[in-house]
Structures are given as structure tokens and as C-alpha cells.
N, C-alpha and C positions, 0 to 999 in steps of 0.2 A: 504494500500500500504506500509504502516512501522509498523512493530512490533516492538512497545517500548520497550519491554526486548533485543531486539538484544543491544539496548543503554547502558543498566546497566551494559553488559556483553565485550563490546569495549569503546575505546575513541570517544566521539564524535568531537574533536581537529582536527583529520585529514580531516573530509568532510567539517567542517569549514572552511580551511584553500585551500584546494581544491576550494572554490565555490570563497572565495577572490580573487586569484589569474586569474580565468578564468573570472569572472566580470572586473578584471583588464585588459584581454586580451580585453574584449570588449571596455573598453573604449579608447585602445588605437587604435579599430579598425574604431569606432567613428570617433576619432577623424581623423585618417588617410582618408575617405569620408567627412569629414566637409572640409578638406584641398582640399582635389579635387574636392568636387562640387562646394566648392571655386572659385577655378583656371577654372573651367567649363563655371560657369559665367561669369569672366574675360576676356573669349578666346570669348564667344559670344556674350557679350555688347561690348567689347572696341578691341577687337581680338588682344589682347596684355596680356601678364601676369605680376602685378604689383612687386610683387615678386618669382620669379621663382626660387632663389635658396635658399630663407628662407622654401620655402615649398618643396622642396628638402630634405634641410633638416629634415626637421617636419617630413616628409611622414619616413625616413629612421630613426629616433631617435624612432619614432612608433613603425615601423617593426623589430628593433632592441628590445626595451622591449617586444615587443608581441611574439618573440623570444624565449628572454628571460624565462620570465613567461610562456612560451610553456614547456618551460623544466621543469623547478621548478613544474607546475602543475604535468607532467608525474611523474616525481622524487616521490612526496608524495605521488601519485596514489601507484606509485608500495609500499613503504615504508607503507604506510595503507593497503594496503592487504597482502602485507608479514607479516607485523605485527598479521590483523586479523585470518590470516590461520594460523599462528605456534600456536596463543592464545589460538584459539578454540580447533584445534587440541589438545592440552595440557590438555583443560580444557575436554573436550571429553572423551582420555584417565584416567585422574584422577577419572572422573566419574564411567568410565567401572570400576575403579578396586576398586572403594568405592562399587559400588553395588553390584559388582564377581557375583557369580552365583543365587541371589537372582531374584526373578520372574519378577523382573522389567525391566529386562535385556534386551536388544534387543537380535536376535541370531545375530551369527557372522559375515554373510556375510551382512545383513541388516547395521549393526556399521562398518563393512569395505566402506560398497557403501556410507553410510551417511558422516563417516569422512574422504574420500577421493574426492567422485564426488559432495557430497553436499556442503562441506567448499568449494569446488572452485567457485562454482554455485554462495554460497554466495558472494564468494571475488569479483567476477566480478557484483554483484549487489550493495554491502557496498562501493566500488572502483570506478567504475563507473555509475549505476543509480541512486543509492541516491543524490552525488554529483549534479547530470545533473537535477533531481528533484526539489531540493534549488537551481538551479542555475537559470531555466527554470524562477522563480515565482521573483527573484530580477533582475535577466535581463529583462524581461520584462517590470518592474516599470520602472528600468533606460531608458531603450529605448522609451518608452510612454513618460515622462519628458521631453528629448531629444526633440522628435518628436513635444510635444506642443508645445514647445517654437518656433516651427514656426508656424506652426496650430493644431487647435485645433478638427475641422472636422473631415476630414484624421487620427489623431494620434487617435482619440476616435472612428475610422470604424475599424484600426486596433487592435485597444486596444480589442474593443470587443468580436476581432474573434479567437483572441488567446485562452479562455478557453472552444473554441468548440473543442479542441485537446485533453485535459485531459479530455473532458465528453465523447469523444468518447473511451479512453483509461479505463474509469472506466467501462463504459458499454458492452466490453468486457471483462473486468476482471470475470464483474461476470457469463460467462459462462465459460469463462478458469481456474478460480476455481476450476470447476466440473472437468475439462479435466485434470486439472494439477493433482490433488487427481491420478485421474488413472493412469495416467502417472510415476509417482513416485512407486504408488504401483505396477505395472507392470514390472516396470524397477529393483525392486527389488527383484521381483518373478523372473524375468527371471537367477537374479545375484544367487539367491541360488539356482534355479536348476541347473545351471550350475556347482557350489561349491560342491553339492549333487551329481552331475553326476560324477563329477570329483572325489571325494574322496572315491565316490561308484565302481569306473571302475572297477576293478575286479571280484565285483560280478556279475554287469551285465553282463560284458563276460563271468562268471561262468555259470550263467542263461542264457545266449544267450537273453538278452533282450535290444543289443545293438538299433535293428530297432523299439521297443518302444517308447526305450526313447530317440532315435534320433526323431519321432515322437512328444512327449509331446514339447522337445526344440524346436523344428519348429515352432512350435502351440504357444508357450510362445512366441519368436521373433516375429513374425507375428503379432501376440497383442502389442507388443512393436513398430512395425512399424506402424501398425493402429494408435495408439495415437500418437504417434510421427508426421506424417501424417497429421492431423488434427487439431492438435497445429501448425506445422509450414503455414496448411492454414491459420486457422485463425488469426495468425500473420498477413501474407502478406494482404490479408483483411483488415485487420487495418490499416496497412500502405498504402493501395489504397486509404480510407478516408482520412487518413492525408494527404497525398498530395493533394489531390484536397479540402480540406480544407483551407491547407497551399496558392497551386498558387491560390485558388479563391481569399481569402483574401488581396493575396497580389497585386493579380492585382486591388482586388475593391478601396483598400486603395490608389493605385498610380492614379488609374483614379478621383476618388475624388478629390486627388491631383492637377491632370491638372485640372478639374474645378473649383479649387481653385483657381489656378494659371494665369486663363484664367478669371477668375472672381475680377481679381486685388488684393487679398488676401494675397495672399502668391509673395515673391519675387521666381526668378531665380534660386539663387543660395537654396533656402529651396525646391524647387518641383526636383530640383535634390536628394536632400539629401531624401528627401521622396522616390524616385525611387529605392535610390541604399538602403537603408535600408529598405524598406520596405520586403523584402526577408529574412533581420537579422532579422527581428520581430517574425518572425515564425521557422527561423533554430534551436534555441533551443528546442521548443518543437516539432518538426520534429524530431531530434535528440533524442530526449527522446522518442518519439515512435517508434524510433529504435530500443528502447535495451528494448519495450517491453517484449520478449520472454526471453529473458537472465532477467529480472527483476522476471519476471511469474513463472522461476524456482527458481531464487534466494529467493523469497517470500515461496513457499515453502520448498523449503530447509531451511529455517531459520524457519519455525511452526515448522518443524519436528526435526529439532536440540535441540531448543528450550523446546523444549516437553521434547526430551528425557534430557537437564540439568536439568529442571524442575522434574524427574521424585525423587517422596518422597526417603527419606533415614532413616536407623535409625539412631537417636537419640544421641549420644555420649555424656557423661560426659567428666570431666576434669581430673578425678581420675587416679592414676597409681600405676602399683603396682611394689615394693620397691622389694618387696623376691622374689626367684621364684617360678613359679605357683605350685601349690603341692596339690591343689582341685577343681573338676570341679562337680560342685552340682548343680542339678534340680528338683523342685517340682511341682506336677501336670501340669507339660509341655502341651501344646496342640500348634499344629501345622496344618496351609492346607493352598492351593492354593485357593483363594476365597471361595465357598463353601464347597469344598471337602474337608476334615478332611484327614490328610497323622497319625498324629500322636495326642496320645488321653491318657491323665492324665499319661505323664510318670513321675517318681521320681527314681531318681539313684544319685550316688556318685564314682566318679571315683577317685583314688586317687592315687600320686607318686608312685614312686617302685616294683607297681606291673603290671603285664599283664594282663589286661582288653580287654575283648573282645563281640562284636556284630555281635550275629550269627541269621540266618532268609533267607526264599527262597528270591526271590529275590523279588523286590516289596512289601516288608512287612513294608519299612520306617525306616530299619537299617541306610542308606547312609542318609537321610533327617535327622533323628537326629545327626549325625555325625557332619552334617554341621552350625544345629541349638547351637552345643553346641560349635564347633569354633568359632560362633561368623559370618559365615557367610548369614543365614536365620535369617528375621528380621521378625517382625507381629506375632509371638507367643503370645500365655495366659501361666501365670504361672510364675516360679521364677527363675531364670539362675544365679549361684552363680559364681565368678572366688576367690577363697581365701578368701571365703565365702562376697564377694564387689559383689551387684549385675551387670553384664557384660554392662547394660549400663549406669551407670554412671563412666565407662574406659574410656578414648580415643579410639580412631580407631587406630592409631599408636601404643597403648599400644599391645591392640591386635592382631594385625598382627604381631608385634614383639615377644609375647607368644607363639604361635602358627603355627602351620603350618600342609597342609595334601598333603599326598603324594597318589594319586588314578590314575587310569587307560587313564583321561584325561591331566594327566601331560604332561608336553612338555619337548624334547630335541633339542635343535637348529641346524641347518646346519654350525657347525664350531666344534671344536676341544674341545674333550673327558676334557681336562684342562679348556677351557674357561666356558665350561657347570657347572662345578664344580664352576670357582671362581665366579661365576652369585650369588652363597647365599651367600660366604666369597671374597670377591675382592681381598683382600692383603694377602689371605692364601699362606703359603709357599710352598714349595713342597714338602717339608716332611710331612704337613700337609694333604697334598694329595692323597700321599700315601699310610697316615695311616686311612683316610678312606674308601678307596679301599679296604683297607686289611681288615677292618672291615666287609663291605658286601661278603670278598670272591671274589674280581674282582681282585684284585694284581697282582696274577700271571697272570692270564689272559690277564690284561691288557700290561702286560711285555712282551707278546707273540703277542701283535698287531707291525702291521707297525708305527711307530711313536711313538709307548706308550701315553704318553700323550697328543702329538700333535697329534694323530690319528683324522681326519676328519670325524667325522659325517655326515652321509646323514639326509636328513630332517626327522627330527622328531627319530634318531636314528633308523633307519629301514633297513640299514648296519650292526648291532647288533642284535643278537639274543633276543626272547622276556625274558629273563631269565637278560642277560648281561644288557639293557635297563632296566630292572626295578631296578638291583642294583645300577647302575647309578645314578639312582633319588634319590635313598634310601640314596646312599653314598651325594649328594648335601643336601640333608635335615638334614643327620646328621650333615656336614659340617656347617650349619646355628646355630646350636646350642639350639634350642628353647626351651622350657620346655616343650610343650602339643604338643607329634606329634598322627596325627591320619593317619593309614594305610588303605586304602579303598580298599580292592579286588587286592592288589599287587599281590598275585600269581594266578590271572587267565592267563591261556594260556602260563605259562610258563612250564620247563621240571621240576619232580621229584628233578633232584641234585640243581636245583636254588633254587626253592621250599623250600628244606632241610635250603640252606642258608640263603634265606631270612629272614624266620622265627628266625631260632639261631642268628640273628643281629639282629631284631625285640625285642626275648626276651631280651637278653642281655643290650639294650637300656632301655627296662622297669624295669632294677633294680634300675637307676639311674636320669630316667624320669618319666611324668607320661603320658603313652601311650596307646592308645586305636590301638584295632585291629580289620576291621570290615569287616567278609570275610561269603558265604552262606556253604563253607565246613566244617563240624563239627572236621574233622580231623586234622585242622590248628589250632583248639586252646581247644586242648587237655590237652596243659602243662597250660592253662591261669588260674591266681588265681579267676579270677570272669567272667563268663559267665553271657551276660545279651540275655533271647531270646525274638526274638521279631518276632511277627504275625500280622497282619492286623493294622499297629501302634501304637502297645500297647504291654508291656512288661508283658509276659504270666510265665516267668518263669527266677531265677536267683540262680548261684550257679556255686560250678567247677565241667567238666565235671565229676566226679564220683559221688558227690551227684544226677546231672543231669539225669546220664544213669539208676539210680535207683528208679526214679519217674517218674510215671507212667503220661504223656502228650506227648508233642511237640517232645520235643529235643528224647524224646526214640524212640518214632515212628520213626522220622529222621533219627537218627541213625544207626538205625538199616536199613532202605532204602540204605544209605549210605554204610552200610557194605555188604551187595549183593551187592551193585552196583559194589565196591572198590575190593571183595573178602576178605577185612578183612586185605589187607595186603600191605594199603596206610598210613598206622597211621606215625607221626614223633614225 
């Protein structure tokens, strides 16, 4: 029912201080029934009240702290969940971008649903059930204490009936286990095909496969309401036990009572006090079988959060490097997702000042070593040099601060052409801005928009042309300043004249960086000092395009495919 690492990962201070305060509420509600069944007695032995406005008083200095402490509990309720949702949240995000695109990854809509519906999931189980958990088991004590000290019968019928509530709450658990498993995983199937549909609409309407896959989402909801369905039965289920748990108990315990009471045992004023408590005996864990369901998912949602802080990382040194980067060297590299080998005994040497480039159809493991030698793919065999310092005895900081890739999955935001820009440099000026505009060739362009630099982006820049969007990125990366930029397929699906430009900014940066460029057109890096080609994950052939085009393999074959396809007359 508690995963201990949720502990290591929050304060445990705040459900401490939550259970104090609500125990306080109890004893002043105690006490507020000791005073009346008091005065109960009084009105039916002597029918007079000995002091009527000391327990006036009493009753209303009670109701007055239980008040009190009514707030102060809510207060830190809310203050401990706000707390644990911005933490985790935080701690969620840091994760996503320590792991980036490495296989450990959740996909995106799965880490959307987790750290938005699961942290609440959680916050109302760390906030509220756990609290009501340690409250359940020292209320209790107290109220048993209480209770003996007028009898002992009575106090040990109800004492005993209290933990047939938690055995009834565990022996559901362990079929709600199973349920919740589906539950979760259904409810995140249904989030990505929705994410999937959504960001596919075009082509299903392309394809007229709107009544499809209106179809599959039906079918996916439906599954979501079946478990759904089923979970809140057997909820309500539970809670039909606990009640009739709860009033049997409490009726057997009061009736005990009057035979107690009838039996010269117990005085007056205590088989009252056994009457009207004997109902408090069981409210807390009544209550706590409330929020089974909301516990059920929060339990889950804490495995799976859990899991994923849990999920291994590599390894970082302490090391930094002082100059900047000016060599990125690997020997007998091997690389694959579990079994499968993407990439096999590579060694290369890419170095400042010149235009390097990785060329290959697609699927060959050009883009996977790209990222393995950024520093973003972990679990390699082999040697990964940065300045000849093997990459992981760096910091993580170091590296992300070295490097940077600019590919086809980049993002532009839904705000203004300027903000997107000062996202890599924050305090750039605006000359500064404009001189990397001009650099990619967007200058003019942009001077020709409504706003120029406050021009408003639509999401993901798709207001802009595919040409203008990829300069954009290009111009923020330059902006950032790094030493190791690597290009991933930046001119697919752009025009010819962007093409032209991106490239000539591309070179031009590779006289004074050290840049890697990794495209499957042969004709994009033509001008490049070192062509590295790569087949089936393994580097088959290296050299610049004219040594290339005069040996007899890969790249000539290609080529030559390429120049029918092209007419011979796409070269830049």
C-alpha cells in the first residue's frame, strides 16, 4: 500500500504533521462527548445540570480548536501537494531531458499523461490517503484507551472489529492490482491514439480513413470504459463491506455496552460515551475506505512514476573541458537497441574547421551514430573520445553545453520569431539577431514579414515555409554558440533556393567549428572535406566526394542512381 521510494523522493514532515493535527481534532472531539454525556447523566440522575455554563464553555473552546486545527490541517494538505506536484513534476522533466532521446524514454504522450494525470493521482493519495492511513492506526489506539478506561469488554469488541476494514481493503487490493495494470495501460493507449490521430489528420483525410480510425478510437474508449466500469464496481463493493462492517460493529460494541451497563459495570455517564463514540471508532477507517479508488490509482501512478525516475542513466564524470571542443574520436564503436546491432566496429575522427559529412539510405545508422557521438545514446562498446577525455568521464552539463543538433524533430514555439531565437541566447541583443538571420539568409525575408521580429509563430512554425522554419532553427543554434553542431537531414522537404542557403551557412560555420553534416542526398555534400558512408551500421567507405565517385562501391552506385534521378543538374 506504500512504496518507500515515493519517501526518499518527498518530505515525509508534511503527513506527519497532517496526522498530528487531525489526532488533535479528535481529541478535542472526545473531549467535546465526555462533556455531554456528562451533562446527559446529570439531566437523568439528578435532572438538573451541575455546571451548565462551565460546559458551555468547554463544548465551545473544543469547537473553537477543532476549528481551528480544521484549517491548519487543510492548509498543509494543500501546501504538501502543491509542494509534491511542482517537485515531481521538476524532477520528471529533469529526467526526460537527462535521458533525451535514448531508448529509455517513454514516448511523449505516455510522459504527458504520467506527469500531468498521474502526479495528481499521486497528490491526492501522498495528501490525502496516506495521511488518513497513519491516522486510521493512532486514532484508533487513542480511542481504545479512551474507551477502556471505562470498560474494558465493549472497548476490546470494538477494538477488534476495526482491523476487519483494512483486511477487507487489502483483499481487494489484490484483485485491483490486476485491474488497475489495465487500467493505466489502456488509458494511455487510448491518450496516444488520440495524439496519433491528431497529429496524423491530414493524412487520414488524405486517405479517407477518417471512419477507420474513428472506429479503432471507439474501440480504444470502450476498453477505457470497461475498466473504468469495473474498478468503480469494485470500489462501491468495498465500500458495501465496510459499512456493514462499520454499523455491525458498532452496534455490537454499544449493545455490549448496555449489558454492561445493565450489569452494574459501567456507570451512566460511560455507556453514553460508548454510544456516541462508538461510531468514531470506525469513521476513520470508513473514511479510509473511501478514498480507496483514488489510493488504487495513486499507488499506481507512483510504480509507474517511480519506475520511470528509476529508469538507469549514463554514467557522468566530473571532468570539463577548459578549450573548445576541436575533436570528436571513436574507436571500434558498437551500438543496438537490446539485441539488435544498429551500429558495428565504427572508428572515425571528426575534427574543427572542416565539413564532415554522413551520407547513407536511410536506415543505415547514419542518425544513431550522430547521436551516439553527441553524447546522446548511452550503452555503447568501444571508445568515444571529446578532446581526446573519454565522453564519460564529462559532466552532463559539460556536454550539452558543447554541443548541440539541429534535425527534423526540432521545435518552434507558438510565440514570436524573437522569443524563439532568444530561447539558446536570452540577453542577445538585437543586432545580434539580426546578424544571425543574415547569416542563414532569413534577413531580408524576415524584414518582409508583418512584425519582423515580433512576427507570431503558429505552432511549431507551420505559418513558415519549410525552407524559412529550418533557417530559423539553424539561425537559434548558431545563436547558442557551441563548438560540435550536428545537422540531421535539415534540407528534406525544403525548396532548391533554401537548400542553396542552408548549406552555404552550414559550410561557412564548418570553417570555424567543428561540424558534422548528416543528410541520404549525395548532392548536399559535395563541397564536404571528409565523407564518411555508411550501410547497414558500419562505415563501408571514406573520403571527399571525388576520391568517392572514382571507387568502384556504394557511394558510385548511388551516385550515379542519384544523377538519373536528379538529371544531373541538382548539384550545389
Amino acid at each position: 500500500m506504500i512504496d518507500k521510494r515515493l519517501f526518499k523522493l518527498v518530505d515525509f514532515k508534511p503527513i506527519t504533521l497532517i496526522v498530528f493535527f487531525r489526532l488533535l481534532q479528535l481529541a478535542c472531539s472526545i473531549g467535546i462527548w465526555l462533556i455531554v454525556s456528562t451533562a446527559l447523566a446529570q439531566l437523568i440522575q439528578h435532572r438538573t445540570l451541575l455546571h451548565p455554563w462551565l460546559d458551555l464553555v468547554g463544548i465551545g473552546l473544543f469547537y473553537l480548536a477543532k476549528s481551528l486545527l480544521n484549517r491548519l490541517t487543510e492548509v498543509q494538505t494543500y501546501d504538501a501537494s502543491a509542494v509534491l506536484r511542482l517537485d515531481l513534476r521538476e524532477q520528471v522533466l529533469q529526467k526526460a531531458i537527462r535521458l533525451g532521446r535514448n531508448k529509455e524514454q517513454l514516448p511523449a504522450t505516455t510522459l504527458t499523461q504520467l506527469s500531468v494525470d498521474g502526479i495528481d493521482q499521486l497528490e491526492i493519495y501522498y495528501g490525502r490517503f496516506l495521511p488518513q492511513l497513519f491516522y486510521c492506526i493512532f486514532a484508533s489506539l487513542l480511542l481504545f484507551f479512551v474507551l477502556l478506561f471505562f470498560a474494558w469488554q465493549p472497548a476490546l469488541i470494538l477494538f477488534l472489529g476495526i482491523p476487519l476494514i483494512p483486511l477487507t481493503i487489502m483483499m481487494v487490493m489484490k484483485i485491483a492490482k490486476k485491474v488497475l495494470a489495465r487500467y493505466w495501460g489502456r488509458y494511455t493507449n487510448l491518450g496516444q491514439k488520440f495524439y496519433e490521430n491528431l497529429e496524423g489528420f491530414s493524412v487520414i483525410a488524405a486517405f479517407d480513413l477518417e471512419d477507420e480510425k474513428e472506429k479503432e478510437m471507439v474501440d480504444a474508449a470502450e476498453k477505457f470504459r470497461e475498466i473504468t466500469m469495473k474498478l468503480l464496481s469494485m470500489q462501491l463493493n468495498s465500500i458495501t463491506i465496510m459499512d456493514l462492517i462499520s454499523y455491525g460493529g458498532a452496534g455490537l460494541g454499544i449493545g455490549v455496552a448496555l449489558k454492561t451497563y445493565a450489569g452494574g459495570n459501567l456507570s451512566l455517564a460511560g455507556m453514553i460515551v460508548f454510544i456516541l463514540l462508538s461510531a468514531e471508532v470506525f469513521i476513520p477507517m470508513r473514511q479510509l475506505g473511501s478514498l480507496f479508488h483514488v489510493a488504487m490509482n495513486g499507488i499506481s501512478a507512483t510504480g509507474r512514476l517511480l519506475d520511470y525516475l528509476a529508469q538507469p542513466e549514463a554514467l557522468h564524470g566530473k571532468e570539463t573541458l577548459t578549450a573548445p571542443l576541436a575533436e570528436v574520436a571513436c574507436r571500434a564503436l558498437s551500438f543496438g537497441y537490446e539485441k539488435d546491432r544498429v551500429l558495428e566496429d565504427i572508428s572515425l575522427t571528426l575534427v574543427k574547421g572542416k565539413f564532415q559529412a554522413f551520407v547513407g539510405e536511410s536506415g543505415s545508422g547514419k542518425s544513431t551514430l550522430a547521436q551516439v557521438l553527441l553524447g546522446n545514446l548511452h550503452g555503447y562498446e568501444g571508445t568515444l573520445t571529446w578532446n581526446e577525455k573519454k565522453i564519460d568521464t564529462l559532466t552532463d552539463e559539460a556536454i550539452r553545453q558543447k554541443a548541440i543538433l539541429v534535425d527534423e524533430q526540432a521545435y518552434l514555439y507558438a510565440t514570436t520569431i524573437k522569443d524563439n531565437l532568444l530561447l539558446a541566447k536570452p540577453n542577445a541583443t538585437t543586432e545580434e539577431l539580426w546578424e544571425v538571420l543574415e547569416k542563414t539568409g532569413l534577413k531580408a525575408e524576415v524584414l518582409q514579414m508583418p512584425g519582423q521580429l515580433e512576427m507570431k509563430l503558429q505552432e511549431n512554425g507551420t505559418n513558415l515555409s519549410g525552407g524559412q522554419r529550418q533557417r530559423v532553427l539553424i539561425a537559434q543554434a548558431l545563436l547558442r554558440d557551441a563548438d560540435f553542431y550536428v545537422f540531421d537531414e535539415v534540407t528534406s522537404g525544403v525548396d532548391l533556393t533554401s537548400e542553396k542557403l542552408i548549406l552555404q551557412t552550414i559550410q561557412c560555420l564548418a570553417k570555424e567549428k567543428l561540424v558534422l553534416f548528416v543528410s541520404h542526398r549525395l548532392y548536399n555534400v559535395e563541397n564536404a572535406d571528409q565523407i564518411y558512408v555508411i550501410a547497414a551500421g558500419k562505415i563501408v567507405q571514406a573520403g571527399n566526394a571525388e576520391k568517392l565517385r572514382q571507387e568502384k562501391g556504394f557511394y558510385q552506385q548511388y551516385f550515379m542512381m542519384e544523377e538519373k534521378v536528379l538529371g544531373g543538374g541538382a548539384h550545389v
